[in-house]
C-alpha positions in Angstrom: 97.4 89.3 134.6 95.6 87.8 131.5 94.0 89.4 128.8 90.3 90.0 130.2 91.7 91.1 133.8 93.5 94.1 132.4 90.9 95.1 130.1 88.6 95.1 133.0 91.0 96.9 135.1 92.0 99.4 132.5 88.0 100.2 132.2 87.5 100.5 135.5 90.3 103.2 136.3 89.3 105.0 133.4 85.8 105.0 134.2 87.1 105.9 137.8 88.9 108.8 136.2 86.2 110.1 134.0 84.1 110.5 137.4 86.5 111.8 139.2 88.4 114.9 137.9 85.5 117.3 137.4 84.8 116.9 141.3 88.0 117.5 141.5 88.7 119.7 139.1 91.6 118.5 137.3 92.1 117.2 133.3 91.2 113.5 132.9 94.6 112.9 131.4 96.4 114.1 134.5 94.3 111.7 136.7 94.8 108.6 134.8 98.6 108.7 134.5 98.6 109.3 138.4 96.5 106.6 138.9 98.4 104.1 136.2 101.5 105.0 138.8 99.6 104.3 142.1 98.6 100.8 140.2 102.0 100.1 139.2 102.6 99.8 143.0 101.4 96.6 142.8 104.0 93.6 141.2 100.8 91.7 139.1 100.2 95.1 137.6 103.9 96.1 136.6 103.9 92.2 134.6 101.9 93.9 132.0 104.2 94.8 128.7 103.0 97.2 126.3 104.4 95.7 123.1 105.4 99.1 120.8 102.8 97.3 118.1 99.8 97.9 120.3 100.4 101.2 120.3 101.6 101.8 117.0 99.0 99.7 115.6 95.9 99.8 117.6 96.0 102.6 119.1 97.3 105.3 116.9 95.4 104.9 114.0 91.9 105.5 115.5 93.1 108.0 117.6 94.7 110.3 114.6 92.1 109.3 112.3 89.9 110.9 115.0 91.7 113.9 115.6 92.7 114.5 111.8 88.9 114.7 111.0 88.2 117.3 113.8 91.1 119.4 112.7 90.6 122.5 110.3 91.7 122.4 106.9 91.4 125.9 106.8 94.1 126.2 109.3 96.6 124.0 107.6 96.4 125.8 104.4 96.5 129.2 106.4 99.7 128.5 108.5 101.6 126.0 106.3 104.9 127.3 106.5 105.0 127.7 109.7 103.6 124.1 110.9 106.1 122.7 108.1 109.3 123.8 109.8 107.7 123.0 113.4 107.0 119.7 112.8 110.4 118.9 110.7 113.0 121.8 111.5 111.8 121.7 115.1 111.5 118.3 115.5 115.4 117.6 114.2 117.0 120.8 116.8 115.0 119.0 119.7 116.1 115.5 119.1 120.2 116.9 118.5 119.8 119.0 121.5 118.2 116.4 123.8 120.8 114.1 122.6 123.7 117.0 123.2 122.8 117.2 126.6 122.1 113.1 127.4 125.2 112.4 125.6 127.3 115.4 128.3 125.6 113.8 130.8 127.3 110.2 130.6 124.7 108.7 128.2 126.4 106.7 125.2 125.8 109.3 122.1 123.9 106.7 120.3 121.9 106.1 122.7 121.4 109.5 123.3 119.9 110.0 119.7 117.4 107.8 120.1 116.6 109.2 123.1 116.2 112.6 121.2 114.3 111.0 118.6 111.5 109.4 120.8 110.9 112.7 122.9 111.1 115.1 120.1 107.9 115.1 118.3 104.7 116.4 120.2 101.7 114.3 120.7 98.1 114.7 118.7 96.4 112.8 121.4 97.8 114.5 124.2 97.6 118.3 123.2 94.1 117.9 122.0 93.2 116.8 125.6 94.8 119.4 127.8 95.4 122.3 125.4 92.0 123.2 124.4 92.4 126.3 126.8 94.1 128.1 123.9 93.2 130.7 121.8 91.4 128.1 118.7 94.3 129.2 115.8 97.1 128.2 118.1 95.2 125.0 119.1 95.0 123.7 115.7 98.2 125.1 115.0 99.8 122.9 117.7 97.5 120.2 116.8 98.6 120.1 113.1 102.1 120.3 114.4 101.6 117.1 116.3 100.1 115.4 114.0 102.6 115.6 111.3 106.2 115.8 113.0 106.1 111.9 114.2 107.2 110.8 110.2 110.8 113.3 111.0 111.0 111.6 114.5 110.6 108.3 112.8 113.4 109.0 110.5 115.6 110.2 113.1 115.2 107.1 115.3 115.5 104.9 112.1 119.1 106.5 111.5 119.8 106.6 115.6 119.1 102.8 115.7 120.7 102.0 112.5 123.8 104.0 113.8 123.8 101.8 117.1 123.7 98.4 115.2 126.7 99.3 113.2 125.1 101.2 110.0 126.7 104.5 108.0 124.4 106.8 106.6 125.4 109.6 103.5 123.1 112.5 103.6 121.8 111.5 100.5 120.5 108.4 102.3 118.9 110.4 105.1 117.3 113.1 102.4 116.0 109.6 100.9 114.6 108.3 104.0 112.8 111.7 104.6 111.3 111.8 101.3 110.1 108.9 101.3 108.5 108.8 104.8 107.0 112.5 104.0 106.4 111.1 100.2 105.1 107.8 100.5 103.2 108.2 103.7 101.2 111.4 101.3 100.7 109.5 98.6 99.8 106.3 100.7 96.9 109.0 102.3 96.1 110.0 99.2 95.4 106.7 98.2 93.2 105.2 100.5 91.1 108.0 100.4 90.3 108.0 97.2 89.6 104.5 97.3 87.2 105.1 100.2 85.6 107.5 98.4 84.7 105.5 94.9 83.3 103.0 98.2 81.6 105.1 100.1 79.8 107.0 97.9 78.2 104.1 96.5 76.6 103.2 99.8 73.8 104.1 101.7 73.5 101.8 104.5 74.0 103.7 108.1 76.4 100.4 109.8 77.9 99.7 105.9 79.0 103.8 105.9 80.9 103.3 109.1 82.5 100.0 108.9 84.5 101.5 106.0 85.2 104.5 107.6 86.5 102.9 110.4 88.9 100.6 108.0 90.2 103.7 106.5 92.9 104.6 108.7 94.1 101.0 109.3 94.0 100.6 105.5 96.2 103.9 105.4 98.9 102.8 108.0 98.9 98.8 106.4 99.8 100.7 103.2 102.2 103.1 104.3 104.3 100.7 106.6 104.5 98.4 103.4 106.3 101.0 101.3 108.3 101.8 104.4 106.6 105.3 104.7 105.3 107.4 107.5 101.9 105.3 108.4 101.0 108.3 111.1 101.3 110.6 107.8 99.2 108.7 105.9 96.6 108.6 108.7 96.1 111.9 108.7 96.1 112.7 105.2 93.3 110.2 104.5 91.6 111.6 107.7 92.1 114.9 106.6 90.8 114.2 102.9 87.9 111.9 104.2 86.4 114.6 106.5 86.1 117.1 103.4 84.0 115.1 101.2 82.4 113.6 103.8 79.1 115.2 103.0 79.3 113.6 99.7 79.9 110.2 100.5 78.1 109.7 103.9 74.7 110.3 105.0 72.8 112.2 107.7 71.9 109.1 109.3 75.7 108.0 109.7 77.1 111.0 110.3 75.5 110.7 113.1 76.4 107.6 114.5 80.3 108.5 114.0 79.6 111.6 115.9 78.4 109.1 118.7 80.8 106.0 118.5 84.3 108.2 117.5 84.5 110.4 120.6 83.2 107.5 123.0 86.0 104.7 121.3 88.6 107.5 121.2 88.3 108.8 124.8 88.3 104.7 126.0 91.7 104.1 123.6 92.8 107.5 125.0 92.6 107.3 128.5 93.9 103.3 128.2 96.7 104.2 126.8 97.5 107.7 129.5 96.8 104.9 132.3 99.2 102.3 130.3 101.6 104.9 130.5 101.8 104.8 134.3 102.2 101.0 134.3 105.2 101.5 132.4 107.0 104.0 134.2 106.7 101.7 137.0 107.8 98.5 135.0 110.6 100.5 133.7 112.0 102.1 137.7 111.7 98.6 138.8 114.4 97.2 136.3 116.9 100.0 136.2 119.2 99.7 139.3 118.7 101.9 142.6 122.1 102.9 142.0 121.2 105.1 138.4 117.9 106.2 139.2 119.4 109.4 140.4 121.5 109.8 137.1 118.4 109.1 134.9 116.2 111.7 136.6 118.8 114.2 135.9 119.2 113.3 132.4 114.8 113.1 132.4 114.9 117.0 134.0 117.1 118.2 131.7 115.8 116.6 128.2 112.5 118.0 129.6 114.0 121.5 130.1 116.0 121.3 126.9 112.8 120.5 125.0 111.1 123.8 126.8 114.3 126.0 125.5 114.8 124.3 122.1 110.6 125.1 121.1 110.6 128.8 122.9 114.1 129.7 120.9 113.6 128.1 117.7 109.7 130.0 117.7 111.9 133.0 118.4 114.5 132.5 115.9 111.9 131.4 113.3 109.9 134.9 113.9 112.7 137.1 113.7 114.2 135.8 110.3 110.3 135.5 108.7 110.0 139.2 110.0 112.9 140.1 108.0 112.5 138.3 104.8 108.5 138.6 104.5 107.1 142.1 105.0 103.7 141.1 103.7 100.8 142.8 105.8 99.2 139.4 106.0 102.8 138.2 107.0 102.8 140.4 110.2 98.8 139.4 111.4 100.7 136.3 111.7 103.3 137.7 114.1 103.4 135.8 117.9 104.1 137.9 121.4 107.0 136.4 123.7 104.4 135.7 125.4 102.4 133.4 122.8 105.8 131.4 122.2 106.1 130.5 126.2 102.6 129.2 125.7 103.5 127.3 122.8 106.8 125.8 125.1 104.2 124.7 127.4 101.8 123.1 125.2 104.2 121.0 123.6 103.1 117.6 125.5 104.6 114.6 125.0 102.5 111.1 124.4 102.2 108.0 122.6 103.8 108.1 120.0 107.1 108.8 122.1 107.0 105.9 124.2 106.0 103.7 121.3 109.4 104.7 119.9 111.3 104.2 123.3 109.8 100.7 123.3 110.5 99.9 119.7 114.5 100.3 120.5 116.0 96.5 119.7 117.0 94.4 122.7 119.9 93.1 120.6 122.6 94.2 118.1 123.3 92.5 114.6 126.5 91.3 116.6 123.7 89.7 119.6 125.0 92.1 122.2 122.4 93.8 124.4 121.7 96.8 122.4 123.4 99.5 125.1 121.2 102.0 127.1 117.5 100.8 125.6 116.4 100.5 129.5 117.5 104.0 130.5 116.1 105.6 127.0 112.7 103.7 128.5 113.0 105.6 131.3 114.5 108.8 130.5 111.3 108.8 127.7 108.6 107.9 130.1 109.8 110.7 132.7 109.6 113.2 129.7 106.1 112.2 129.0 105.2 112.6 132.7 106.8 115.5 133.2 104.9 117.3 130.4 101.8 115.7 131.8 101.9 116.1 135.4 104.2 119.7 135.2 103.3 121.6 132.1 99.5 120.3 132.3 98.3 121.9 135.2 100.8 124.9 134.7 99.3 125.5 130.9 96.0 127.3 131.8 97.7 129.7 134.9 100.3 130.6 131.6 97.3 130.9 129.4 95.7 133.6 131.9 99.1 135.2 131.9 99.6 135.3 128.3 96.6 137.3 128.3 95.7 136.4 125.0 92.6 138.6 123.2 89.6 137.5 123.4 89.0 134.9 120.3 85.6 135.7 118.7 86.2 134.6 115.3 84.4 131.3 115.3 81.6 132.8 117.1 81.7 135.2 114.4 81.8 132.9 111.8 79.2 130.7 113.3 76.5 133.8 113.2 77.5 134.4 109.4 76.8 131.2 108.4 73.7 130.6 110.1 72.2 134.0 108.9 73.5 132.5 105.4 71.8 129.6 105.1 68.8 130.8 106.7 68.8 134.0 104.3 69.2 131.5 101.4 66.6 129.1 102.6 64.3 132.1 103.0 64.8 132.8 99.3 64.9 129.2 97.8 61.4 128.1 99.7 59.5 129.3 96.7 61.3 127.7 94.0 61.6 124.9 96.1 57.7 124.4 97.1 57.0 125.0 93.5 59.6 122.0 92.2 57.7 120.1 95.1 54.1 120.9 94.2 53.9 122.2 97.9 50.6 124.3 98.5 50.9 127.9 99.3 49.9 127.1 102.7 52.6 124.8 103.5 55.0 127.1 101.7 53.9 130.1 104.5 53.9 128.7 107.3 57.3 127.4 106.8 58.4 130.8 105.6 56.8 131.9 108.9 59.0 129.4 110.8 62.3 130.7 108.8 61.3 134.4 110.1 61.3 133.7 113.5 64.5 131.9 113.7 66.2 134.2 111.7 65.1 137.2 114.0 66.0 135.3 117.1 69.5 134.8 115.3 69.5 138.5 114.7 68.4 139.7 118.4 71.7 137.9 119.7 73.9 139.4 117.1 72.7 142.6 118.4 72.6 141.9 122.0 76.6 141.6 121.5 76.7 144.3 119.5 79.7 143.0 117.3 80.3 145.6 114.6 82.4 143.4 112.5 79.7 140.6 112.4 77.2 143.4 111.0 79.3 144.3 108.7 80.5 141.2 107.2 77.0 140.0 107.0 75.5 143.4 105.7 74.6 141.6 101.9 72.9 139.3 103.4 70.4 142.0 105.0 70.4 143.1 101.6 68.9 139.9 100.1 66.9 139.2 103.6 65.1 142.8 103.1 64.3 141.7 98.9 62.9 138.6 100.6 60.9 140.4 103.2 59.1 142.5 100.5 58.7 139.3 97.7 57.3 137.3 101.0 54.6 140.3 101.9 53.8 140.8 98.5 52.9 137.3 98.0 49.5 135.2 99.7 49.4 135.4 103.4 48.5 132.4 105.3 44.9 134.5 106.4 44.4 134.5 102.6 44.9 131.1 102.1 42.6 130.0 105.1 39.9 132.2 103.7 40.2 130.6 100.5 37.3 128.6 99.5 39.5 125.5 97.8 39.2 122.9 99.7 42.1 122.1 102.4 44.2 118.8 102.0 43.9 116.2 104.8 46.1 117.1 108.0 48.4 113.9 107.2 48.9 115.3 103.4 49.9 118.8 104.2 52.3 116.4 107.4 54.3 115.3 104.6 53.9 118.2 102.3 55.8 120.1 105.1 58.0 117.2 105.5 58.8 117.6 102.1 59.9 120.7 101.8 61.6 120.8 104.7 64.0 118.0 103.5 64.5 120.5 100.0 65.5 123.0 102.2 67.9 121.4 104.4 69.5 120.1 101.0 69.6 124.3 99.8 71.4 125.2 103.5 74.0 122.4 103.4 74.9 123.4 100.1 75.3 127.2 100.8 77.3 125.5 104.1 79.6 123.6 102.0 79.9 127.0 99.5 81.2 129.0 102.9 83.7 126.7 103.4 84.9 126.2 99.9 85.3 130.1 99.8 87.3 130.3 103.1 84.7 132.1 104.9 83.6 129.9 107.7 86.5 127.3 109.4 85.6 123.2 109.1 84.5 123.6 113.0 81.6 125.9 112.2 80.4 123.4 109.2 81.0 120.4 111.4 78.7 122.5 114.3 76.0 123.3 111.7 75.8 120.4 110.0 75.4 118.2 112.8 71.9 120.8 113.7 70.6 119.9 109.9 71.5 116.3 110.2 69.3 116.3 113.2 66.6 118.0 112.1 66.5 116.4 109.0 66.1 112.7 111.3 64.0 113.8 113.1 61.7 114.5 109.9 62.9 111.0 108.3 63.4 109.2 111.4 66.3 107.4 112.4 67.4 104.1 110.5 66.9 100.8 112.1 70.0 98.6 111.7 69.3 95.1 110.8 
């Protein structure tokens, strides 16, 4: 098949897909690699290769970039230890242990380590699709695991292959490879986001904004792979970096147009790449004699079992010596159930980033013999993959309902504080802000008026729920709502205005008078939004909610911009 035929097939399933599993109630991941298997039935489709470049290169980059902007900050800096030695401790004890148990079961040990290497890390791509059913801190846990533990896997299958072709390794070579994959993919993150920032910043343009945004992470991997460092790292860094100043250096107008053209380009690339996967395992059980399939799917159950075991005991391990060394009361907030840490087990889905490894194993040796066992770690890595797709997917939310987690408020929590915030400190800026303006009393009022009522509808939910911990947390801001409410009643009402005998400005001049101070406004709520967040008192996902209502309002006042 050429080029254009498997793009168009590759839309058509997905589209397929995207239709199908809510009727049928089932995760659009699940669907597509099921159908990329009933495809592979047929010989034209099982000629398609998936060079390890397409996915390393094309795929990856947008699709981390992606995710890395939608994950917390907040949550990084909160749980760092722990996602640290997840995503490198973790990642090494899976890779031996799959590699223990290949190598016992009559795979050549070398080939066995790259085999523990590719299935070892998580996947970004695939927990953020089917584990959204967790509570949200052990969701962007897990999804700050899985984006950072592919630069250890990387090293390990670097060492594994180097190993196979002949090479000796001292530790002090390995701790040098790690450092500099960790290291240099940083600092090649770091890099290109401060360049895109001295860029960005100086544009205005809605299609110039996002044409640079969108060469950041290919800038950050291109950098990274030159200085032989962790380009996944480096995505996610810059990604990371880029969606915290991203109120500085982008515009409502653009913002906007990412929040449109991201998820729609990274749900095509996504679901390409779950269907791709199906081709493969196809491609791959077609080459490898009838005579070993048997032996490889015992080798696939048990690295996929192994990998279940290695994450549940290592949690459990890692819990226990934390609880004795650090006896911190914010320490022991932190503490998981057994029952969180099966949960965890189950949510550790394999993707991408796993078969992009398998693939990249050499076909040859330095010597120019067949580089032994790269078809059956193919194989054993694409059962893996499906087997946490097709088994722990569907198991995850009937373990989730089991795990009886508590019911997770905080964000909605945070999401009523920081409305009542903004609105409290719009309510109190609207005269200074009108005067600055040379707004008219009138206009000033009724827009007072219009703060009033939204703040009270806010406040009738908060107390339809009755969450004492919200009131609370929020009590100063009834404080300084109450000083408002008595400045506001003490000043002209709009019956005082309308009875005045000045004359009235022309309907269109008090249109753009309100306009006007509107716009001010919006400016005084984002910043109070971006002072929340500095402080730690509202998570990135609440700012990313709001500010996508005030960059909407506020085009709706401007309108939106016409591209040329």
């Amino acid at each position: 098949m050429n080029g254009l035929e498997v793009t168009v097939l590759l839309g058509i399933t997905v589209l397929t897909g995207a239709i199908l599993a809510p009727r049928l109630r089932v995760a659009v991941p699940l669907l597509l690699v099921v159908a990329g298997l009933a495809l592979g039935f047929l010989p034209e489709v099982r000629e398609i290769e998936l060079p390890p470049e397409t996915v390393l290169l094309l795929f990856l980059p947008v699709l981390l970039f992606w995710e890395s902007m939608t994950t917390s900050l907040r949550s990084i800096r909160r749980d760092f230890r722990g996602i640290v030695l997840m995503s490198t401790l973790l990642v090494v004890a899976s890779a031996f242990a799959v590699a223990g148990i290949a190598s016992a079961l009559g795979l050549p040990w070398e080939a066995a380590l790259i085999l523990g290497a590719a299935v070892a890390p998580t996947d970004a791509t695939a927990v953020a699709a089917l584990g959204r059913l967790l509570p949200r801190r052990n969701f962007m846990n897990l999804k700050a695991e899985s984006l950072t533990n592919d630069g250890t896997a990387l090293v390990i299958y670097g060492v594994a292959v180097g190993i196979a072709v002949g090479g000796q390794y001292t530790p002090l070579d390995i701790t040098g490879l790690v450092l500099t994959s960790y290291l240099g993919g940083t600092a090649a993150g770091l890099v290109v986001a401060g360049i895109a920032y001295l860029v960005m910043r100086r544009l205005r343009n809605t299609l110039h904004l996002n044409i640079a945004l969108l060469l950041v992470p290919f800038t950050a991997f291109l950098l990274a792979e030159l200085i032989h460092a962790s380009g996944v790292l480096a995505v996610v860094v810059a990604g990371l970096i880029v969606a915290y100043v991203s109120p500085r250096i982008s515009t409502a107008a653009s913002r906007r147009q990412a929040a449109w053209t991201w998820p729609l380009g990274s749900f095509l690339l996504n679901g390409s790449l779950f269907v791709l996967i199906g081709f493969e395992v196809q491609a791959v059980a077609h080459e490898i004699p009838a005579r070993e399939i048997g032996w490889l799917l015992m080798i696939t159950v048990a690295a996929w079992l192994v990998l279940l075991l290695t994450r549940f005991v290592f949690q459990t391990t890692a819990v226990m010596i934390i609880r004795m060394l650090d006896r911190r009361p914010s320490q022991r907030l932190r503490r998981t159930t057994y029952r969180a840490r099966i949960v965890s087990a189950f949510a550790g889905f394999r993707g991408a980033v796993s078969l992009a490894i398998a693939l990249s194993v050499p076909l040859t040796m330095t010597s120019g013999a067949p580089m032994p066992g790269r078809d059956e770690i193919i194989f054993v890595t694409a059962g893996v993959i499906l087997l946490t797709l097709l088994v722990q997917g569907p198991l995850l939310p009937a373990i989730v309902r089991w795990a009886r987690f508590p019911d997770d408020q905080a964000m909605q929590q945070e999401l009523e504080l920081a409305e009542r915030a903004i609105t409290g400190a719009a309510l109190t800026a609207v005269k200074e802000l009108a005067r600055d303006h040379g707004i008219s009393e009138e206009i000033r009022d009724r827009l007072t008026r219009d703060y009033y009522e939204y703040l009270e509808r806010n406040n009738e939910r908060v107390q339809a729920r009755q969450q004492a911990e919200v009131d609370r947390r929020i009590a100063d801001l009834d404080q300084l709502i109450e000083v408002t409410d008595a400045a506001a009643e003490s000043s002209p009402t709009a019956t005082a205005v309308l009875e005045s005998p000045a004359p009235l400005p022309s309907p269109r001049e008090r249109d753009e008078e309100y306009s006007r101070l509107r716009i001010a406004v919006l400016d005084r709520k984002r910043e109070v939004l971006y002072r929340l967040r500095r402080e730690g008192a509202v998570d990135d996902a609440v700012v990313t909610q709001i500010q996508a209502r005030l960059d909407v309002e506020e085009l709706r006042i401007t309108g939106v911009e016409v591209l040329d």
